[in-house]
C-alpha positions as CSV (number, residue, x, y, z in Angstrom):
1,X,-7.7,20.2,-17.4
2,X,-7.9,23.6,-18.9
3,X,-8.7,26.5,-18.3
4,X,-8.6,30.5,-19.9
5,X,-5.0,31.4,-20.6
6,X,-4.3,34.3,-18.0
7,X,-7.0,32.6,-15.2
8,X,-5.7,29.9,-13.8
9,X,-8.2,29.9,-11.1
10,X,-11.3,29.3,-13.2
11,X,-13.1,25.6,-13.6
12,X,-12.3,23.7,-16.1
13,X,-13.8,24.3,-20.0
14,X,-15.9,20.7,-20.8
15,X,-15.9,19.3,-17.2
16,X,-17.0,16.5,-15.7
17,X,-20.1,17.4,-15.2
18,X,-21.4,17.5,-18.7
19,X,-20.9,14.1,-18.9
20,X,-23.4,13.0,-16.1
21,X,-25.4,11.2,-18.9
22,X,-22.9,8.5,-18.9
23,X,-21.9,9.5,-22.3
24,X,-18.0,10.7,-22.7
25,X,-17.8,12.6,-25.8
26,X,-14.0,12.5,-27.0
27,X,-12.7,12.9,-30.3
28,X,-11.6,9.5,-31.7
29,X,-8.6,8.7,-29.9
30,X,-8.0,5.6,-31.9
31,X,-7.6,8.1,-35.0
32,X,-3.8,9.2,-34.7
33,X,-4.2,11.3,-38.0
34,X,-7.4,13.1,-37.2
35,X,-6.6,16.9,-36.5
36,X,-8.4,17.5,-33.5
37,X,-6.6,14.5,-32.1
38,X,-2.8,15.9,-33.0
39,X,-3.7,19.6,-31.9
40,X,-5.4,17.6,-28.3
41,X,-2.2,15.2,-27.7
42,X,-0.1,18.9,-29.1
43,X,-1.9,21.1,-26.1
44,X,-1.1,17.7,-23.5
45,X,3.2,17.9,-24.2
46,X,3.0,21.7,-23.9
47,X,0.8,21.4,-21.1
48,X,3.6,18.7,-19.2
49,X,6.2,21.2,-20.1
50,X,5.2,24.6,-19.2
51,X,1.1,24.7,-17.5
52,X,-2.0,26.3,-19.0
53,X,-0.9,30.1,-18.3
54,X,1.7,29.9,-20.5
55,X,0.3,27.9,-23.0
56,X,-0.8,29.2,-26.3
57,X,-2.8,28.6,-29.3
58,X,0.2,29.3,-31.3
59,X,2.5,26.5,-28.8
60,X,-0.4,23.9,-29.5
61,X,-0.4,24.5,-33.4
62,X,3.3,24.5,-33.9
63,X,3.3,21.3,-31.6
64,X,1.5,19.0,-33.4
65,X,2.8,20.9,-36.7
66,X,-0.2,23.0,-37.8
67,X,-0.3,26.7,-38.5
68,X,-2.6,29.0,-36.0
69,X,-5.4,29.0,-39.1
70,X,-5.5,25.1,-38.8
71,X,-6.3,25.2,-34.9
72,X,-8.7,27.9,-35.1
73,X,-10.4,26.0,-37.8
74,X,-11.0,22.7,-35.5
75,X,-11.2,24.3,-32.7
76,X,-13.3,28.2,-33.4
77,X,-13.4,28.8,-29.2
78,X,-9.4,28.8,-29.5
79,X,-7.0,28.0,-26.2
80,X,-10.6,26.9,-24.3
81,X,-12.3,25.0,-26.6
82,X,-8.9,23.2,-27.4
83,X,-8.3,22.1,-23.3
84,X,-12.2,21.4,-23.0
85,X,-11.5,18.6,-25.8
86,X,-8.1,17.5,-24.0
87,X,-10.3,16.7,-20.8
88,X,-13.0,15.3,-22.5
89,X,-10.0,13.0,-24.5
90,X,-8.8,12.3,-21.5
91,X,-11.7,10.8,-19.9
92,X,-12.6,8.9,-22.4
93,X,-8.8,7.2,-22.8
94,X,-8.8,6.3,-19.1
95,X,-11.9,4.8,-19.0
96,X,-11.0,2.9,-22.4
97,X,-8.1,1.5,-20.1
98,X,-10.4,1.2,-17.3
99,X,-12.9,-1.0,-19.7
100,X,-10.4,-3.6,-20.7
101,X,-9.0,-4.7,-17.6
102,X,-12.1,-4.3,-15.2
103,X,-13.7,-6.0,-17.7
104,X,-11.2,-9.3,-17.8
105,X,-12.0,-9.6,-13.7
106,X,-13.9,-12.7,-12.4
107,X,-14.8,-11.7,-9.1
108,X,-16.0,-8.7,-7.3
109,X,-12.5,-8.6,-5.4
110,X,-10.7,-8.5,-9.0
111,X,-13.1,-5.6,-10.8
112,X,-12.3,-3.4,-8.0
113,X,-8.7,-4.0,-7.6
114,X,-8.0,-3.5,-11.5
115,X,-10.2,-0.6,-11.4
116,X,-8.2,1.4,-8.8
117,X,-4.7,-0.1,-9.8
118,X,-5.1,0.9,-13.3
119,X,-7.1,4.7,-12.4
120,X,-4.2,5.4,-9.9
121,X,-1.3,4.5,-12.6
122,X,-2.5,6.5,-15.2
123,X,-3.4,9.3,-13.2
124,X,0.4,8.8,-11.2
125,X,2.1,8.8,-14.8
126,X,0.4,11.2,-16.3
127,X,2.8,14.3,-17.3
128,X,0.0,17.4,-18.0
129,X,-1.8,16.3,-15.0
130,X,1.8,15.8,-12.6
131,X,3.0,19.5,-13.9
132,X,-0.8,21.0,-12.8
133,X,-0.5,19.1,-9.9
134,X,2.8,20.6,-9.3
135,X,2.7,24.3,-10.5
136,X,-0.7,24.9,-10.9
137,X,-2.6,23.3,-8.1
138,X,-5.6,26.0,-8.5
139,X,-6.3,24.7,-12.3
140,X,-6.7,21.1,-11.1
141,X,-7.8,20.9,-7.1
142,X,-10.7,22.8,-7.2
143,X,-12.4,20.0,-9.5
144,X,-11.3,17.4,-7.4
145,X,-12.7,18.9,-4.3
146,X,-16.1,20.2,-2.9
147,X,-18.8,20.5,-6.1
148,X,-15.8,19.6,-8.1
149,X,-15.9,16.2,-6.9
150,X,-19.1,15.8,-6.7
151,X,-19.3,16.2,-10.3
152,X,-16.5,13.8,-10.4
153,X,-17.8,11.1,-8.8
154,X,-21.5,11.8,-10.4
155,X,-19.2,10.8,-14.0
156,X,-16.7,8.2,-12.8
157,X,-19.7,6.1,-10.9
158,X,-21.8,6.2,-13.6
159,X,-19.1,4.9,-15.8
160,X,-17.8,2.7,-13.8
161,X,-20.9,1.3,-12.2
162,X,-21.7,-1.2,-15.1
163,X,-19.0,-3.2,-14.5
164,X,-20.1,-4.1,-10.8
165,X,-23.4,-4.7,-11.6
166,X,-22.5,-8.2,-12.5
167,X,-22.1,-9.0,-9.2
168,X,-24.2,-6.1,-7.3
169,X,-27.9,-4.6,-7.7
170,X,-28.0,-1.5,-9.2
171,X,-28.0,1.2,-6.6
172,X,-25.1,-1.0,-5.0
173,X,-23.1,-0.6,-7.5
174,X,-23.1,2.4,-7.9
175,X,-22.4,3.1,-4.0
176,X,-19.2,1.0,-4.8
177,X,-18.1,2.2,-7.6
178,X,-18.0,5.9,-5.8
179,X,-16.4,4.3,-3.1
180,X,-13.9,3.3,-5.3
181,X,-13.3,6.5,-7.4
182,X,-13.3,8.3,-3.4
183,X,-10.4,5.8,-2.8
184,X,-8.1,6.7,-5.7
185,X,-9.2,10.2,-6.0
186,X,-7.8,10.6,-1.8
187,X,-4.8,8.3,-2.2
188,X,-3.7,10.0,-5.5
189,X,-3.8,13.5,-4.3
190,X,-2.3,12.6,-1.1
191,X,1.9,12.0,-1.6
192,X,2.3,10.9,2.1
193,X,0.4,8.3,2.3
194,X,2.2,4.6,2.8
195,X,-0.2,2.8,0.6
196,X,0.4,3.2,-3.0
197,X,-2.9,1.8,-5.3
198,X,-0.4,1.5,-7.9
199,X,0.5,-2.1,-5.9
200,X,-2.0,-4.5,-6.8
201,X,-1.1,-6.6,-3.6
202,X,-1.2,-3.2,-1.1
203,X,-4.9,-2.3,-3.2
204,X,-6.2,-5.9,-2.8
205,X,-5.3,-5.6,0.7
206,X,-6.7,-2.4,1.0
207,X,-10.1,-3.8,-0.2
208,X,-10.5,-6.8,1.4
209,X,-9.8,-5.1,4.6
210,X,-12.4,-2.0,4.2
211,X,-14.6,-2.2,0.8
212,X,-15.5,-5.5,0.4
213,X,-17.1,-5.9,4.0
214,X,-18.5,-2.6,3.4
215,X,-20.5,-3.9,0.3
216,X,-20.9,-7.1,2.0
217,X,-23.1,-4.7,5.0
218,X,-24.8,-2.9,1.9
219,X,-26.5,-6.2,0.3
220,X,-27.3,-7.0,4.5
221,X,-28.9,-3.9,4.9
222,X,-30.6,-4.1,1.5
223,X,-32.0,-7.5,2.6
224,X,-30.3,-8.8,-0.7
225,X,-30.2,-12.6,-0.8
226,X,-26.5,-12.5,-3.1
227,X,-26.6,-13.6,-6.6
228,X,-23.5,-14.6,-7.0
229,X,-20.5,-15.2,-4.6
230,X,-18.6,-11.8,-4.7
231,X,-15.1,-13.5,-4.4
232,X,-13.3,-16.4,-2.6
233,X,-11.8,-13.9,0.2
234,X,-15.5,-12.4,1.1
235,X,-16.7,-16.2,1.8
236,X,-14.2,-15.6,4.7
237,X,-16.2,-12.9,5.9
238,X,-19.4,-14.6,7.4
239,X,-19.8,-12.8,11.0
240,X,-22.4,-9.8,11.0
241,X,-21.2,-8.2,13.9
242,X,-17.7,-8.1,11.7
243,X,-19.4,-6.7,8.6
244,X,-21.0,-4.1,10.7
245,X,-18.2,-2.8,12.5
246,X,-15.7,-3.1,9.6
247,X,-18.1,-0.9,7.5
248,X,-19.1,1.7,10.0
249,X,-15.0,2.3,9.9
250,X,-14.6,2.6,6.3
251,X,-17.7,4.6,6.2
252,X,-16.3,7.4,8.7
253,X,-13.1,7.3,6.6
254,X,-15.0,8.0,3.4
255,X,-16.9,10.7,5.1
């Protein structure tokens, strides 16, 4: 989420897309006495009360009680190295969140559901991120937009795709899983829309209407012969024509 102190408009130090190795490189967030942690979690309250631009190395020290020599020491690269951890952090918190619930689902129905509930609450309640959102749309859109989010969903598939793999062959799960992430990541940003992922009854409808047939039309297409039965409303789901149609829909919405 952060960026150089008087340029707002410039990407984001440690995005996304140096993670496309599936590996998250965060700095212990467990560890509530580490350093790095407290001057990371100091740089996200001053970052929910007053943006990047106004943001200092001196505000982040005296938040999570360090002097200016403490910060510099964990972090040399100052203001940028210190937001470059906070998303990095970041990531890695959500998808510790996004592990333990997608991970608890039985069905294919029930891994997608969690996952988008559970992405769309924490990024709805997330104070740094609601104030960019807010005040300093530049810092924040651009990566969720264009290259941006490509590099986005390059990261959040790969994370994510794992835990649909139980029920789907590789290269479909992936395609779900940035289905999925394209889902939040266009309901999230967008404030007027009526259904709100944060529902798990409005986001099960939401995928049993348009993602399920979708992947249902994917395993079709692939020729796949289903491994397992991807959940007790998809059963419901047994015309072709249906699949086809229902997915060419989602499909042009996606696009």
């Amino acid at each position: 989420m952060g960026v150089a102190a008087a340029r707002p408009e410039r990407g984001l130090p440690g995005s996304l897309g140096e993670a496309r190795d599936g590996v998250v490189r965060h700095l212990g967030a467990d560890d509530r006495s580490s350093t790095r942690v407290r001057l990371v979690d100091g740089a996200l309250r001053c970052l929910a009360r007053q943006g990047i631009a106004k943001t200092t190395v001196d505000d982040i020290a005296r938040e999570a009680g360090f002097s200016r020599a403490t910060a510099y020491r964990a972090f040399p690269g100052g203001k940028d190295d210190i937001l470059a951890a906070v998303v990095e952090t970041e990531v890695a918190r959500l998808f510790s969140s996004l592990a333990v619930v997608m991970g608890e689902a039985h069905d294919l129905e029930d891994v997608l559901v969690a996952g988008m509930v559970e992405s769309a609450r924490q990024l709805r309640s997330h104070p740094a991120l609601s104030y960019l959102l807010a005040y300093e749309p530049g810092a924040v859109l651009p990566q969720l937009t264009f290259a941006g989010q490509d590099r986005v969903l390059l990261v959040a598939g790969d994370l994510a795709a794992p835990f649909f793999a139980r029920w789907l062959e590789p290269e479909q799960a992936s395609r779900a899983a940035e289905w999925a992430v394209r889902i939040v990541l266009a309901y999230c940003s967008d404030q007027t829309t009526t259904t709100d992922l944060t529902d798990p009854a409005a986001t099960r409808a939401l995928v049993r209407a348009f993602v399920l047939p979708g992947i249902l039309a994917l395993r079709l297409e692939a020729g796949s012969e289903g491994r397992t039965d991807l959940s007790s409303s998809s059963k419901q789901t047994t015309s072709k024509e249906t699949e086809q149609t229902t997915t060419t829909t989602f499909k042009g919405a996606m696009q």
